[in-house]
C-alpha atoms as a printed R data frame, in Angstrom:
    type eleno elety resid chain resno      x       y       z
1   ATOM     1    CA   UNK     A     1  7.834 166.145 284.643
2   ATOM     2    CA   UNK     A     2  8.154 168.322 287.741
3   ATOM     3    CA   UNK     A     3 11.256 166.099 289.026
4   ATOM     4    CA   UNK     A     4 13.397 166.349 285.814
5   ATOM     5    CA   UNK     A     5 12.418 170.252 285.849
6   ATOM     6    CA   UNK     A     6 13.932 170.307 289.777
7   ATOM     7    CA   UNK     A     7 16.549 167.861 288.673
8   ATOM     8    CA   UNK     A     8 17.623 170.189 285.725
9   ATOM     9    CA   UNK     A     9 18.339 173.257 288.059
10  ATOM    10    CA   UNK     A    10 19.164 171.840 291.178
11  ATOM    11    CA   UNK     A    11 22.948 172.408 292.256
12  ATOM    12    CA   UNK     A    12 25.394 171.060 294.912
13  ATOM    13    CA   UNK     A    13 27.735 173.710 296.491
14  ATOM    14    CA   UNK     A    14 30.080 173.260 298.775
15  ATOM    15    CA   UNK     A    15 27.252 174.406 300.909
16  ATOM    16    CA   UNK     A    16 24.505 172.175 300.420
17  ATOM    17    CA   UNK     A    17 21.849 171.582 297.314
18  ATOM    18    CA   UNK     A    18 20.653 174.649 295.876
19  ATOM    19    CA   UNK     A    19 18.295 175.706 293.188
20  ATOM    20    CA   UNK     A    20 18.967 177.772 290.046
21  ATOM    21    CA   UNK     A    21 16.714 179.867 288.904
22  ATOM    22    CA   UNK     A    22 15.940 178.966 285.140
23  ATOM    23    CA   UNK     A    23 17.411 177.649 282.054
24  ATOM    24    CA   UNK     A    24 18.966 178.746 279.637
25  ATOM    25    CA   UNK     A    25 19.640 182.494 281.035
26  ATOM    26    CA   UNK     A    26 19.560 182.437 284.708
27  ATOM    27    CA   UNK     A    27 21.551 179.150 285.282
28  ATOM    28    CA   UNK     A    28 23.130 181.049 288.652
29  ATOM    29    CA   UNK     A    29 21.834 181.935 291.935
30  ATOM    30    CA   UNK     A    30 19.299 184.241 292.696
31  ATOM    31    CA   UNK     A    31 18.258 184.917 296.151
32  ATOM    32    CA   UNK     A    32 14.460 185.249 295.670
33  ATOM    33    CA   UNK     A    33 14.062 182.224 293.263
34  ATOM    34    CA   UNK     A    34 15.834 180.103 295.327
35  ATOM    35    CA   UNK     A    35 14.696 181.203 298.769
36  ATOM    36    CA   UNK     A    36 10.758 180.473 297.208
37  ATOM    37    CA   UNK     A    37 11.934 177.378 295.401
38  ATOM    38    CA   UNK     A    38 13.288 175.749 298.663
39  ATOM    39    CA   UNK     A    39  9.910 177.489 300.682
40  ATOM    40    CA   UNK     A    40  7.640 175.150 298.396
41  ATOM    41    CA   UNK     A    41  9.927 172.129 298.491
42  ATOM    42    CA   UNK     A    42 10.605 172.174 302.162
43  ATOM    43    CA   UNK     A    43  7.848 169.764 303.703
44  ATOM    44    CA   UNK     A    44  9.078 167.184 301.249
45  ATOM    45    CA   UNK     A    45 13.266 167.906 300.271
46  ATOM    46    CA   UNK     A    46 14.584 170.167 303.575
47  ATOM    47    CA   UNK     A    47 18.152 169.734 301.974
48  ATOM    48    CA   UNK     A    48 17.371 172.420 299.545
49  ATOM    49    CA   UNK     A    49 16.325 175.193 302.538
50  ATOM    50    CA   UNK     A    50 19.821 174.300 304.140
51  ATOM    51    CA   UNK     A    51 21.986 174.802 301.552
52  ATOM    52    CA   UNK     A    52 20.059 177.855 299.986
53  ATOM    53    CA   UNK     A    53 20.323 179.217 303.843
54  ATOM    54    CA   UNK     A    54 24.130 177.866 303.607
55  ATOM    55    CA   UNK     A    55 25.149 179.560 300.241
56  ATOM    56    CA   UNK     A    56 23.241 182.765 300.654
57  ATOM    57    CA   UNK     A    57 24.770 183.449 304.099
58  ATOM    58    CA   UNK     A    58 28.857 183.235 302.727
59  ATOM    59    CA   UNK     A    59 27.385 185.627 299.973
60  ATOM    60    CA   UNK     A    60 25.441 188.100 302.478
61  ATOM    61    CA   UNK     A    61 26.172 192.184 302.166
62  ATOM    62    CA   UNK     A    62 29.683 193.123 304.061
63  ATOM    63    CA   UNK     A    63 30.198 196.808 303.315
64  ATOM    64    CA   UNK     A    64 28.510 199.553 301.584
65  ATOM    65    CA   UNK     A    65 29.147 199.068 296.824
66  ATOM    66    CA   UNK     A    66 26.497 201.313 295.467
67  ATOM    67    CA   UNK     A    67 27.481 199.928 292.197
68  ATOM    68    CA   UNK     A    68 26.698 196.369 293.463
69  ATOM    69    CA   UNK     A    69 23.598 197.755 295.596
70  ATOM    70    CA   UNK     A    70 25.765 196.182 298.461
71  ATOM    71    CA   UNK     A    71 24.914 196.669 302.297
72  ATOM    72    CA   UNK     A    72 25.977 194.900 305.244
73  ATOM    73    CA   UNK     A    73 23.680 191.937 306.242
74  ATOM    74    CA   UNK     A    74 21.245 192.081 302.535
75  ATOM    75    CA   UNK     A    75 21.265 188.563 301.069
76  ATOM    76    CA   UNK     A    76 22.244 188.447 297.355
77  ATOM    77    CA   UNK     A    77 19.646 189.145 294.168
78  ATOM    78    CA   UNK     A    78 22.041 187.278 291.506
79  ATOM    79    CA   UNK     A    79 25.434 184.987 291.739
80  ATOM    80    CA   UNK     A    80 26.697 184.089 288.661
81  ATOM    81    CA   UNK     A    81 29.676 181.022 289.130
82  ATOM    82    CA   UNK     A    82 30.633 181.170 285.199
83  ATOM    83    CA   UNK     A    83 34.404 182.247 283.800
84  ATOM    84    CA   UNK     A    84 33.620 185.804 283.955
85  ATOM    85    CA   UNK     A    85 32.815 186.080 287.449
86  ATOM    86    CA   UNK     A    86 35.795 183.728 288.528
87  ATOM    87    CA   UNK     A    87 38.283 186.261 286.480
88  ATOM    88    CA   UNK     A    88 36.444 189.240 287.864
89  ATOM    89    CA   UNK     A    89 34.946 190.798 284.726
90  ATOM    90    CA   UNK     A    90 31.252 191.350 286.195
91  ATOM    91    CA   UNK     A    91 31.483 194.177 288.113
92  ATOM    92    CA   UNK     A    92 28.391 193.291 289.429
93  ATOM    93    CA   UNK     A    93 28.620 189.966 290.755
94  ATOM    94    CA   UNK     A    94 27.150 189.271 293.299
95  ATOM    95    CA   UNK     A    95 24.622 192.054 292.599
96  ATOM    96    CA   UNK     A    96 22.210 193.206 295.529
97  ATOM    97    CA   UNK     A    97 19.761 195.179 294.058
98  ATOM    98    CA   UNK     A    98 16.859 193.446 295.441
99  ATOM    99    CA   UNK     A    99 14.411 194.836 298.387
100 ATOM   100    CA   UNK     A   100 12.670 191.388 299.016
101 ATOM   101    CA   UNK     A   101 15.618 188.513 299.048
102 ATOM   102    CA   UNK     A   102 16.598 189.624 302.673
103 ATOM   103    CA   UNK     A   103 13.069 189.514 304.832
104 ATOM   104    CA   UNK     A   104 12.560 185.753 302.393
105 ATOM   105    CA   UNK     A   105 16.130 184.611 303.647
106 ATOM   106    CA   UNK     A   106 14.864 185.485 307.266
107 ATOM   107    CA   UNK     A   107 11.417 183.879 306.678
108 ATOM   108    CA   UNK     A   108 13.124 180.295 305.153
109 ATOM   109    CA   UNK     A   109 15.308 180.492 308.236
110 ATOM   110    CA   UNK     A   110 11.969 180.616 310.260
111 ATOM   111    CA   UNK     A   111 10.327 178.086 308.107
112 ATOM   112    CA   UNK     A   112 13.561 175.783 308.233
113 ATOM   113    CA   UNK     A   113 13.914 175.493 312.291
114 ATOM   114    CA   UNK     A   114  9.846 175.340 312.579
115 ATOM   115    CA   UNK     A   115 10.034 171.852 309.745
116 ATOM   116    CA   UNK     A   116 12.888 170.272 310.660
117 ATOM   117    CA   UNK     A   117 14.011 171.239 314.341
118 ATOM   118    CA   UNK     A   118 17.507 171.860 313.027
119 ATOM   119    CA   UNK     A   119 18.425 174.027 315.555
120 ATOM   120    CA   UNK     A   120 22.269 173.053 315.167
121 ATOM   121    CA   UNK     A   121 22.360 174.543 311.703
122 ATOM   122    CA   UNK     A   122 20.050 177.827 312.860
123 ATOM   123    CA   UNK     A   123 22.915 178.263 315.424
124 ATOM   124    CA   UNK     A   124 25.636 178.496 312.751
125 ATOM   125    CA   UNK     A   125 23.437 180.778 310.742
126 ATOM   126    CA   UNK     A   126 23.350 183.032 314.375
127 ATOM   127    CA   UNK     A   127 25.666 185.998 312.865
128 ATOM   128    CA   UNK     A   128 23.931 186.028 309.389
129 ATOM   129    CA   UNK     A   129 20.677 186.136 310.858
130 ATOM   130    CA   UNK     A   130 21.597 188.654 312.827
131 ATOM   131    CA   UNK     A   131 22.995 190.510 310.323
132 ATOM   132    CA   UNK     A   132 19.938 190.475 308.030
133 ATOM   133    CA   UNK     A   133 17.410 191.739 310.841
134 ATOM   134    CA   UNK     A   134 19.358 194.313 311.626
135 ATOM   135    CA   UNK     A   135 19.517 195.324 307.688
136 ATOM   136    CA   UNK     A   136 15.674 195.384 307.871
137 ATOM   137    CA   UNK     A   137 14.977 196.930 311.093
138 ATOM   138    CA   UNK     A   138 16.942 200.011 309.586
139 ATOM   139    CA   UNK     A   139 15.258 199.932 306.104
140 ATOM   140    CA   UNK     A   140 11.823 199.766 308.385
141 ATOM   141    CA   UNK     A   141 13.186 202.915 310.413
142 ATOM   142    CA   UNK     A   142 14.625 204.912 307.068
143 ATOM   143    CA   UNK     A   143 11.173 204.141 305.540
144 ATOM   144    CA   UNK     A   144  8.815 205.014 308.061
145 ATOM   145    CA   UNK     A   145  7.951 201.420 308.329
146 ATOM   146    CA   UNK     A   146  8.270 200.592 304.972
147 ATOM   147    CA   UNK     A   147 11.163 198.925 303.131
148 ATOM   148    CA   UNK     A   148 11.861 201.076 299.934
149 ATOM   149    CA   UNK     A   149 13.856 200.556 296.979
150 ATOM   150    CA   UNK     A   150 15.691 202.505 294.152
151 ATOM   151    CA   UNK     A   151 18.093 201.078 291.530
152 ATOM   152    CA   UNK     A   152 21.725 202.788 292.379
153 ATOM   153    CA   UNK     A   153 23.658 200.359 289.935
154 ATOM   154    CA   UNK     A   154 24.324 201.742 286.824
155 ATOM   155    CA   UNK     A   155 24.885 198.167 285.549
156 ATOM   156    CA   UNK     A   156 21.599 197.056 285.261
């Protein structure tokens, strides 16, 4: 059923409940899935939106890693928590390389404050929100109005 399916890849950080994306290859973060996931479950479970909103902002974009497709203030693509990522074999982890995680973190935030009037937890989230509209508003100006993406990772 579609609670043992939830059950299966929901996760506790120290952030809050997430949601994973999929079994048996993508047991790990990803921005996207997760930020849609808790979009469709927040009228009914608005724990997941906080701790997706939680986890995704103490992973958010510092400084410029072509090789990770970092940038100050994007939100994530793909976390993976396994043994390789602790020792610091992926190279890639986190890996940005994603165009649409950022403007969904931003909408969830939206969503979040306008379902639950959590405005105490939309406060703490101040300096990552911040941080992510002014990622877009310069992807917006370098494209003319448009957000556009190309791969620069040669990991993927």
């Amino acid at each position: 059923s579609s609670d043992l399916d939830l059950e299966s890849l929901t996760v506790l950080t120290n952030y809050g409940l997430t949601v994973f994306a999929g079994i048996p290859y993508f047991m790990c973060l990803f921005g996207r899935d997760s930020i849609i996931t808790s979009l469709f479950l927040l009228p009914y479970f608005p724990e997941y939106a906080k701790g997706t909103l939680k986890v995704l902002s103490q992973l958010q974009g510092k400084k410029f890693n072509p090789k990770r497709e970092e940038e100050p203030g994007k939100i994530p693509h793909e976390f993976r928590f396994g043994e390789l990522s602790q020792a610091g074999l992926m190279p890639f982890n986190p890996y940005y390389g994603t165009i649409d995680a950022t403007p969904l973190y931003l909408i969830l935030a939206g969503e979040y404050v306008k379902w639950t009037e959590d405005y105490k937890t939309i406060r703490e989230l101040k300096e990552t929100l911040n941080k992510a509209l002014e990622w877009l508003f310069m992807k917006l100006e370098e494209g003319e109005g448009y957000i556009r993406y190309s791969q620069t990772s040669p990991y993927v």
